[in-house]
C-alpha positions as CSV (number, residue, x, y, z in Angstrom):
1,X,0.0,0.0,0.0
2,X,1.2,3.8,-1.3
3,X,2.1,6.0,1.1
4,X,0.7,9.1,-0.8
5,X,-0.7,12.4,0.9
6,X,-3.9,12.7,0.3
7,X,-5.3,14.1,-2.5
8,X,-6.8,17.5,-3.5
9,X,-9.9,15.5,-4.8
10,X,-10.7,14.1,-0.9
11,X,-10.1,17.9,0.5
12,X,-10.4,20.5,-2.1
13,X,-10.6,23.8,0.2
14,X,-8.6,24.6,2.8
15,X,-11.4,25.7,4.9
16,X,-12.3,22.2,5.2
17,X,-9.0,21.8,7.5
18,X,-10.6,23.8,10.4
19,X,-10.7,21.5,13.2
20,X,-13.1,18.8,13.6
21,X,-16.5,19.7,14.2
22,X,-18.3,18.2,17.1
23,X,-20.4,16.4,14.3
24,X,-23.6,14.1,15.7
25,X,-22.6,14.2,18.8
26,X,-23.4,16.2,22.4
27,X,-21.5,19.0,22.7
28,X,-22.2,18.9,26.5
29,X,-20.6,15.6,26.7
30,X,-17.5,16.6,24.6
31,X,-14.9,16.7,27.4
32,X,-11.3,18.1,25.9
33,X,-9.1,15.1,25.1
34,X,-6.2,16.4,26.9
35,X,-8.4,16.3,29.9
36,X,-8.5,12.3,29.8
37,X,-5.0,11.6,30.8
38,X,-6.5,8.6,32.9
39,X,-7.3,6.9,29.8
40,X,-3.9,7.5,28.3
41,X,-1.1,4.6,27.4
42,X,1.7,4.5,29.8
43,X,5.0,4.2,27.9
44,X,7.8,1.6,28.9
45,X,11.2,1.5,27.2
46,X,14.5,2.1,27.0
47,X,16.8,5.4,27.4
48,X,18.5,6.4,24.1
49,X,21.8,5.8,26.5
50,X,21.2,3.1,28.7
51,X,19.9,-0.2,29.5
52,X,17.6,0.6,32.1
53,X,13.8,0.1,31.7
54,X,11.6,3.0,32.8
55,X,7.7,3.7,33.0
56,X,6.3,7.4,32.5
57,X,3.0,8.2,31.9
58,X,2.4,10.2,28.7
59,X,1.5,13.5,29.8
60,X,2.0,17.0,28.5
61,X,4.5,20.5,29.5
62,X,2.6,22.3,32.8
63,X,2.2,25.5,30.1
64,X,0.4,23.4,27.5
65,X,-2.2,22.4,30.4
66,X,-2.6,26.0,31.4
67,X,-2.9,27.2,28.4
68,X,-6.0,25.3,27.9
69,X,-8.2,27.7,30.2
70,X,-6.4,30.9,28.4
71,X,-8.9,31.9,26.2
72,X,-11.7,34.0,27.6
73,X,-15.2,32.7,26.8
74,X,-16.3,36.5,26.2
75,X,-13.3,37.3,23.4
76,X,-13.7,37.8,19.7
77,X,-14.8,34.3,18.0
78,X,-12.5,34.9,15.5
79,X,-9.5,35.3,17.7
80,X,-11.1,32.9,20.1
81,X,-10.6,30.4,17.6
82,X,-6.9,31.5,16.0
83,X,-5.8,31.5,20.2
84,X,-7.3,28.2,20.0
85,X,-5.6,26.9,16.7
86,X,-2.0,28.2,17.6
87,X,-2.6,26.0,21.2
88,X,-3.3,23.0,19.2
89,X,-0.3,23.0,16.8
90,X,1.8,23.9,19.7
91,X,0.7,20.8,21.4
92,X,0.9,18.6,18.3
93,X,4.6,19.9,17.9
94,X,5.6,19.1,21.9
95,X,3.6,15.4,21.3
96,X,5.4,14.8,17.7
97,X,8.3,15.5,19.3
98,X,8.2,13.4,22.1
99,X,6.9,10.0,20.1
100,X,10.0,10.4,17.6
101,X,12.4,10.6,20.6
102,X,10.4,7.4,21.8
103,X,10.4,5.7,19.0
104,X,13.8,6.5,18.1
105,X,14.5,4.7,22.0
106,X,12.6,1.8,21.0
107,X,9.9,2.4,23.6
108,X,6.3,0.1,23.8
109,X,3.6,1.0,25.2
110,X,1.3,-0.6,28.8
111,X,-2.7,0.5,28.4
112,X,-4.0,1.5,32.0
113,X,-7.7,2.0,32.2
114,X,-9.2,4.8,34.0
115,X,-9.9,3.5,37.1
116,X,-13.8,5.0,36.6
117,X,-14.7,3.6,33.8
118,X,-16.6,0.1,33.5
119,X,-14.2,-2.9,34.0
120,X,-14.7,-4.8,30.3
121,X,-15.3,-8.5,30.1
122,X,-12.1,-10.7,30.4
123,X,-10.2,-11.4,27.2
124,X,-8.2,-14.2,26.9
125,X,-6.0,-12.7,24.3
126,X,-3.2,-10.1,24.0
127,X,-4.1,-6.1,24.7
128,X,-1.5,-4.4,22.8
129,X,-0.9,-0.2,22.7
130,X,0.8,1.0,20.2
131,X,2.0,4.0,18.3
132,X,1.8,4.0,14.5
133,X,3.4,6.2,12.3
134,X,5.3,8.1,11.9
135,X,3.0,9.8,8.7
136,X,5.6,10.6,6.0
137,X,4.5,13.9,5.4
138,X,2.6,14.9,8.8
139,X,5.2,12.9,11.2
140,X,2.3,12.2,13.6
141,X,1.9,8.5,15.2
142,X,-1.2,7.3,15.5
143,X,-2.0,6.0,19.5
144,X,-4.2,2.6,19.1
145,X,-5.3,-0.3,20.9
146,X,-5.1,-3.7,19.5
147,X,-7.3,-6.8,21.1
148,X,-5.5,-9.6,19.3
149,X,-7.4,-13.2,19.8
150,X,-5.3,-15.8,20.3
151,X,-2.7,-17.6,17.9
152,X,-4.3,-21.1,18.6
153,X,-7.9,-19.2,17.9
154,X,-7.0,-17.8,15.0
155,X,-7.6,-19.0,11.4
156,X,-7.0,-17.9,7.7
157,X,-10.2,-16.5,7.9
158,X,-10.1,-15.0,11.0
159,X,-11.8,-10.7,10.8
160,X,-10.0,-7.8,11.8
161,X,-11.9,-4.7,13.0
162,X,-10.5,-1.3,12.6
163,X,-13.0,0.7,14.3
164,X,-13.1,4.4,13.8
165,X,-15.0,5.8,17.1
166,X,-17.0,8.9,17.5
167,X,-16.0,12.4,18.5
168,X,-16.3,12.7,21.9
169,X,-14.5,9.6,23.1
170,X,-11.2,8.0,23.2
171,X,-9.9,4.7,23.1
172,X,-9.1,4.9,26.5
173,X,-13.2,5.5,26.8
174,X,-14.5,2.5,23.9
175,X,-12.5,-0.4,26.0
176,X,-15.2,-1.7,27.0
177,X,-16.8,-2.0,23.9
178,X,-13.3,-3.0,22.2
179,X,-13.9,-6.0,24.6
180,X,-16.8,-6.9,23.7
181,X,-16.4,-7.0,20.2
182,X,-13.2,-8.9,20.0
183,X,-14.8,-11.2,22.8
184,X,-18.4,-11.7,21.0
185,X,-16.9,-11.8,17.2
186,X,-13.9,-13.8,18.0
187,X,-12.1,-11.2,15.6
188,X,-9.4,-8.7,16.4
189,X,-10.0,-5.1,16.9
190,X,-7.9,-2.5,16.7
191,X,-9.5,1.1,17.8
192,X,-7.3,4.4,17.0
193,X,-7.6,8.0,18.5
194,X,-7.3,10.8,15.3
195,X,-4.9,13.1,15.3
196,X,-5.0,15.5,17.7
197,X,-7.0,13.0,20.2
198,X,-6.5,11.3,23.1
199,X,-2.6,9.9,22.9
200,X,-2.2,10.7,19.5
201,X,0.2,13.4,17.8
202,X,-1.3,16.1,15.1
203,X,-3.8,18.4,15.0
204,X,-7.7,17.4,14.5
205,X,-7.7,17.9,11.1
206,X,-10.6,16.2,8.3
207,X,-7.3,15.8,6.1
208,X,-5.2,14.5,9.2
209,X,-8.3,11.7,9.6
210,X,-8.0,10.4,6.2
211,X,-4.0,10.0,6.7
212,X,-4.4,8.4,10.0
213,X,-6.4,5.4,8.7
214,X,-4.3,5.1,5.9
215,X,-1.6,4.7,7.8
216,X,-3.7,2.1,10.6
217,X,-4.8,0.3,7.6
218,X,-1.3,-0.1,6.1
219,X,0.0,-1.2,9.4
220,X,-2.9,-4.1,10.3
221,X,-2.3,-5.2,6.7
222,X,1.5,-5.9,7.5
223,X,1.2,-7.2,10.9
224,X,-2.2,-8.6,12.0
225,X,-3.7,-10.3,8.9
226,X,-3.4,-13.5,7.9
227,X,-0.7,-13.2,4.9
228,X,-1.6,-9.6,4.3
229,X,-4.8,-10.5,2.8
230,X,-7.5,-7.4,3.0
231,X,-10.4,-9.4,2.5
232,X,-10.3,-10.5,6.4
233,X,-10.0,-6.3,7.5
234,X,-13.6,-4.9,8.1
235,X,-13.6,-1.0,8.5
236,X,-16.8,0.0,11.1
237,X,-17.0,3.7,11.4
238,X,-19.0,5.1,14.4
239,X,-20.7,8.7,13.3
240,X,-17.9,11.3,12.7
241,X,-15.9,7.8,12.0
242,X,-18.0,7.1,9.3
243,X,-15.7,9.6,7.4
244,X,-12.1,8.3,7.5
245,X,-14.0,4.3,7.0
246,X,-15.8,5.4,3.6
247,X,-12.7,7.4,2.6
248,X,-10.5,4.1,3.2
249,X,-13.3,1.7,1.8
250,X,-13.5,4.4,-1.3
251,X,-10.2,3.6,-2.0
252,X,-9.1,0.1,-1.2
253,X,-10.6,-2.0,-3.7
254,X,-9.7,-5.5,-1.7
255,X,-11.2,-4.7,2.0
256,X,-13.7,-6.9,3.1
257,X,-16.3,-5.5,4.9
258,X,-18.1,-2.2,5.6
259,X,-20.1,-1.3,8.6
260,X,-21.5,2.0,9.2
261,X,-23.0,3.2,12.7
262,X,-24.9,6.0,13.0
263,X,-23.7,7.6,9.6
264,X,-23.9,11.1,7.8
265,X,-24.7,12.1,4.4
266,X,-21.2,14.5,4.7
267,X,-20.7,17.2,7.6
268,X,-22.5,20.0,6.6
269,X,-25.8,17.7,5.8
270,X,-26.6,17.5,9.2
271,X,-26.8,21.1,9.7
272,X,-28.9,21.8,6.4
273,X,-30.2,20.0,3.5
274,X,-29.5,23.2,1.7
275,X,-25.9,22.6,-1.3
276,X,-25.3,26.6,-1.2
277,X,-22.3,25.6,1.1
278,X,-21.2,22.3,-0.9
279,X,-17.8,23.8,-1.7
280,X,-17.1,23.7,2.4
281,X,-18.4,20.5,2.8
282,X,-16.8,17.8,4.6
283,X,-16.7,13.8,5.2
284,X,-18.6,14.0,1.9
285,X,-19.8,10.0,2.8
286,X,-22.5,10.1,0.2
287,X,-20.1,10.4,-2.8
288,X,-17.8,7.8,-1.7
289,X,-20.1,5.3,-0.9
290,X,-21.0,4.9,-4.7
291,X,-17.3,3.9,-4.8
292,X,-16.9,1.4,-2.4
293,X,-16.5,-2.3,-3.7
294,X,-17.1,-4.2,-0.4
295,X,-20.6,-5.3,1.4
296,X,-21.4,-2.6,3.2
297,X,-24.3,-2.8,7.0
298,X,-25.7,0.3,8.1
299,X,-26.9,0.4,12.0
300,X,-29.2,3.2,12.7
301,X,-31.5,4.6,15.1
302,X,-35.0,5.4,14.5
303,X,-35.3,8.0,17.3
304,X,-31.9,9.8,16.0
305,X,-32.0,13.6,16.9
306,X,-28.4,14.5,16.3
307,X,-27.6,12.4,13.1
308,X,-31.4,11.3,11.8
309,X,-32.1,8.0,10.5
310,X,-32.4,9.0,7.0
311,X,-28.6,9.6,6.4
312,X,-28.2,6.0,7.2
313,X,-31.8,5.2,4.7
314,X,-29.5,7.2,1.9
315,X,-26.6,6.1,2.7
316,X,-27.9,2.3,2.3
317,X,-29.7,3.2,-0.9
318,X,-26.7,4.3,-2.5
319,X,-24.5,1.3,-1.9
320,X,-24.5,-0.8,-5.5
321,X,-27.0,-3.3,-4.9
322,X,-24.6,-6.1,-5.0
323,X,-22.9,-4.7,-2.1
324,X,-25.8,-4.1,0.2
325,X,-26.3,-6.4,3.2
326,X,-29.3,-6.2,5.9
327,X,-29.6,-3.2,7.7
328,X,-30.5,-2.7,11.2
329,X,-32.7,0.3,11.8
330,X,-32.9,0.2,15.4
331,X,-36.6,1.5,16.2
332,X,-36.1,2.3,20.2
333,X,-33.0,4.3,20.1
334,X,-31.2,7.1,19.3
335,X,-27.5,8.1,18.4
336,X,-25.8,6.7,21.4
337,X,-27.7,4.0,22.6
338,X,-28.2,1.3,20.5
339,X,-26.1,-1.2,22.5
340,X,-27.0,-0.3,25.8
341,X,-28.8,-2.7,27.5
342,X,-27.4,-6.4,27.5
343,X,-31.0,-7.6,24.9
344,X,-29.8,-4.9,22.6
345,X,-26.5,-5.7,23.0
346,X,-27.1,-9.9,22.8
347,X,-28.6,-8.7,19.1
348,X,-26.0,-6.2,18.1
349,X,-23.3,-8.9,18.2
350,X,-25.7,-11.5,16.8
351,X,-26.1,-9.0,13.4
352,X,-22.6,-8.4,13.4
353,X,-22.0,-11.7,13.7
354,X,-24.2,-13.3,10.4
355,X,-22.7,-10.0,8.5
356,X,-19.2,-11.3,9.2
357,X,-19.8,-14.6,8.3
358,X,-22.1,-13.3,5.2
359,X,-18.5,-12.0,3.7
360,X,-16.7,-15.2,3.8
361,X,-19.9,-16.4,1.5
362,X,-19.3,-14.0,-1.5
């Protein structure tokens, strides 16, 4: 696999590199990302001029944290939001930094769970953090967790998920669900934060999301597979992570599986059905779900306020025929509760599980 930027075609306008939108999602639940520390890997390796092993949690410079409560609520927007931009790259400069000084050391990388969150169901396999990168052009790494099932458990056809989550979460925050997944599906998962989130180095960019997968793709395609072979990677994309997985899918022609969770149209259709803004448009979904060339499920919420169920209807519809498998339009929940509950849950994994058995039938 290429490692190519990405192209003018999948972000024409530079307005479109404005942070991340806090698309489908509740603002009021968006905590900052550099807030979750707790849910941050713990890094383990060696110094660049010794032999000693040492453990340090990943954190960031005292000024960094400060500067996070520097810009006044009641200041210009527009310089509210430059104040805001410069903090960001500083950050991703001080983070870039630091995980090429580690990865020139040879560090790896312990997960430690936040000690609030749910305990997740044991797993009998490995839990594996890791950095990947760096990106050639961006230099970020990518921070991701992998739930690898074990060797003795795993066959040639044997599914990896790479699961793009939503916005306001972290991996740190989807372990439980990682868990279940990799647990119910007997398949290994591998969740990712975006640049700019969680662990990860970079800026939250919509061109930085479409670099990270590449580069997450690349990397389970060389080390998890069985023989490299695509057809056992299914991409799942969670709301704003239904972006980077119909990018990837748009362009991989030997993936195996789609699954799309609580989709959008693109960015900018959730705010207005209006096209008068099509030219600043992003996650443009829609388009590049015409190109995919894999079976494709859509899991949707009938009672969807932020994201409404009929992105996921068109987003189905659009899918060649060939490629469309049985979707589940959920029709007692809304954006971020379809799994809760362990019924719901019981036939969440059941679907998932005929769709994944469904590809090895093709």
């Amino acid at each position: 696999m290429d490692d190519d930027d990405v192209s003018d075609d999948d972000v024409s306008d530079e307005e479109k590199n404005s942070a991340i939108d806090k698309i489908g999602e509740n603002n009021d639940d968006n905590k900052s990302n550099e807030d979750q520390d707790a849910t941050t890997p713990i890094r383990t390796g060696k110094k660049p001029k010794t032999n000693r092993k040492k453990k340090k949690r990943v954190s960031e410079p005292d000024d960094l944290d400060n500067d996070k409560d520097s810009v006044n609520d009641d200041a210009d927007p527009a310089k509210a939001f430059t104040e805001q931009a410069m903090r960001l790259r500083k950050l991703a400069k001080v983070r870039n930094a630091r995980d090429a000084q580690d990865h020139a050391a040879g560090c790896t990388y312990t997960f430690v769970m936040d000690p609030r969150l749910s305990s997740p169901p044991r797993f009998s396999g490995t839990i594996e953090a890791i950095k990947i990168g760096p990106d050639p052009k961006t230099k970020n790494f990518v921070a991701a967790l992998l739930y690898r099932i074990r060797p003795e458990h795993q066959t040639s056809s044997t599914k990896t998920i790479i699961y793009s989550h939503g916005n306001a979460t972290d991996i740190g925050a989807m372990n439980f669900m990682q868990s279940i997944l990799a647990k119910g599906l007997q398949a290994n998962v591998l969740m990712y934060d975006y640049s700019g989130y969680g662990a990860s180095g970079g800026v939250p960019l919509e061109s930085n999301t479409y670099r990270d997968i590449k580069i997450v793709y690349k990397w389970v395609t060389e080390n998890v597979v069985h023989e490299k072979n695509e057809k056992q990677i299914v991409v799942y994309g969670q709301s704003v992570g239904s972006g980077p997985s119909c990018y990837i899918c748009s362009k991989r022609e030997n993936v195996g599986g789609l699954v799309l969770h609580s989709p959008f149209m693109s960015g900018m259709r959730v705010l207005t059905s209006s096209r008068l803004l099509a030219c600043l448009d992003i996650f443009p979904n829609i388009q590049r779900i015409k190109k995919v060339s894999c079976p494709v499920m859509i899991i949707h919420g009938a009672l969807d306020e932020e994201v409404d169920i009929s992105h996921g209807q068109a987003l189905h519809n659009a899918v060649p025929e060939s490629l469309r498998r049985e979707p589940w339009w959920v029709p007692d929940r809304s954006h971020n509760d379809i799994t809760e509950g362990r019924a719901k849950m019981v036939e969440y994994i059941e679907r998932l599980r005929r769709f994944l058995t469904s590809l090895d039938q093709n």
